[in-house]
C-alpha positions as CSV (number, residue, x, y, z in Angstrom):
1,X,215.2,81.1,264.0
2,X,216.2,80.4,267.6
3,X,218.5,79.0,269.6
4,X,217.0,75.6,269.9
5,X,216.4,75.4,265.8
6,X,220.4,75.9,265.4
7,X,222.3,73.3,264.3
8,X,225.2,72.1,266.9
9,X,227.7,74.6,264.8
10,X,225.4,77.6,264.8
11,X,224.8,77.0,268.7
12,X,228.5,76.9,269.3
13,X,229.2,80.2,266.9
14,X,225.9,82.1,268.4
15,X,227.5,81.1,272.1
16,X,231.0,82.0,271.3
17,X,229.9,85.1,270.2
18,X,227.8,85.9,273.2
19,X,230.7,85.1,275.3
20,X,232.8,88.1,273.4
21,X,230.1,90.5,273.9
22,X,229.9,89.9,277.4
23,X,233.5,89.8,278.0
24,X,233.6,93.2,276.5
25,X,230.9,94.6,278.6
26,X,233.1,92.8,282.1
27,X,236.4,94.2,280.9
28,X,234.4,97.8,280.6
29,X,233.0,97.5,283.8
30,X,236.1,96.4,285.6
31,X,238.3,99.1,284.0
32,X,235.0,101.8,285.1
33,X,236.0,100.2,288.7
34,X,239.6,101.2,288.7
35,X,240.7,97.7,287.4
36,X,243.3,97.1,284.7
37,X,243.1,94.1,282.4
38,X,246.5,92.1,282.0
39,X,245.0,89.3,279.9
40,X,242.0,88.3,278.3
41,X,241.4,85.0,277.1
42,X,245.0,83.6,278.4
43,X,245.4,80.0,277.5
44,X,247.3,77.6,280.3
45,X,248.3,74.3,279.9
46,X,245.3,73.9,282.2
47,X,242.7,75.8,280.2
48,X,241.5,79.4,279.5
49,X,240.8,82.3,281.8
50,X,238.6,85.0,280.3
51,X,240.2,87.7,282.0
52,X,242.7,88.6,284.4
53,X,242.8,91.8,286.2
54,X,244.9,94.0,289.0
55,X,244.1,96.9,291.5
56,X,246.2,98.1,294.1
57,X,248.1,95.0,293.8
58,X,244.9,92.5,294.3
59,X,245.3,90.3,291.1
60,X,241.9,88.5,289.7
61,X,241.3,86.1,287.5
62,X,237.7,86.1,286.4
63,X,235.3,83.8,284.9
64,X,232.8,85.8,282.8
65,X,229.3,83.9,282.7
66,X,226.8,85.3,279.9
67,X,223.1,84.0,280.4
68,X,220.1,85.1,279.2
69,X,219.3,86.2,282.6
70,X,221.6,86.7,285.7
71,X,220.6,84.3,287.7
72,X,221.4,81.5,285.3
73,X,224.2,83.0,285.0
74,X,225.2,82.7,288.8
75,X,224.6,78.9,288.5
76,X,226.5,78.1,285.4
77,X,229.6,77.4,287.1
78,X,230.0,73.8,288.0
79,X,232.7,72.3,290.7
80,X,234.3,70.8,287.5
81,X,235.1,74.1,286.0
82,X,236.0,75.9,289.3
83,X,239.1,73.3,289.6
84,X,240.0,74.0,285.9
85,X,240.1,77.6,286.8
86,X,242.3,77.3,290.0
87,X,244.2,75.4,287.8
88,X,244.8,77.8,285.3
89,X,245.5,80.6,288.0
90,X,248.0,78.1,289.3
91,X,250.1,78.4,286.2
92,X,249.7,82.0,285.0
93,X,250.6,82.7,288.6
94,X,253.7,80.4,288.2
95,X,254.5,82.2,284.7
96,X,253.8,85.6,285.9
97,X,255.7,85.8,289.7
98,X,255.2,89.5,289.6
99,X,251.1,89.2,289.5
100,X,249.1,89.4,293.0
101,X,251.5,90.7,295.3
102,X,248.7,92.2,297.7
103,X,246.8,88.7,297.2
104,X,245.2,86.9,294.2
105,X,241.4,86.3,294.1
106,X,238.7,84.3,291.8
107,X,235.4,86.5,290.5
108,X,232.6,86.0,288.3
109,X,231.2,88.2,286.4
110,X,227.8,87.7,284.9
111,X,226.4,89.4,282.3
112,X,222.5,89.0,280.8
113,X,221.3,89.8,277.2
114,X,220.6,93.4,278.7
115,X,224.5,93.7,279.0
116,X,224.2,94.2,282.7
117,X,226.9,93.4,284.9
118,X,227.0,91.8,288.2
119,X,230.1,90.6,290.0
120,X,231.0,87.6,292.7
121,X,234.0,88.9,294.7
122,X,236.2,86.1,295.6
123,X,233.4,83.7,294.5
124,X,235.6,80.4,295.3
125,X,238.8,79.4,296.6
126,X,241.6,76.3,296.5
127,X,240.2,74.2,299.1
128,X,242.5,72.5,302.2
């Protein structure tokens, strides 16, 4: 059956589950990169960050995007979304004082059904 014959629950399941999988494969390739994971999945009054990360004092907080392929991936983050996130980092930053003292930073990083892994570095900031 595919995607499009699912049922609005299935979808919601099959995409949930997708998202695990691929948050598995970033938090792989981010600890391969020197990175340690803080948090996965942190919950904020402001919404959820998939994972947040620290090297040599450089905190992220990353959006993992899992698409069939990577470029949909790259274009699956709306404006809408970006604020939520800066948001989000606004309070875990605000809860955590000790996080990001060599600076704080928002990636993406996108994964396709092959389980490659591609990052955005600094993909967006807080504007003004």
């Amino acid at each position: 059956m595919t995607q499009e014959n699912l049922g609005r629950p299935a979808r919601g399941r099959a995409a949930q589950a997708r998202g695990v999988v691929a948050e598995q494969a970033a938090c792989a390739a981010l600890e391969r990169d020197g990175w340690i994971v803080l948090a996965r999945r942190l919950r904020t009054a402001a919404g959820e960050l998939d994972v947040v990360a620290e090297r040599d004092g450089l905190l992220a907080f990353i959006e993992v995007k899992a698409r069939p392929d990577l470029l949909s991936a790259a274009i699956a983050l709306g404006p809408r979304q970006r604020a939520r996130l800066l948001a989000a980092g606004e309070i875990a930053l605000g809860d955590n004082p000790g996080w990001g003292r060599n600076g704080v930073r928002f990636d993406v990083l996108l994964v396709d059904d092959a389980g490659r892994v591609r990052r955005i570095a600094d993909a967006f900031r807080q504007e003004g």
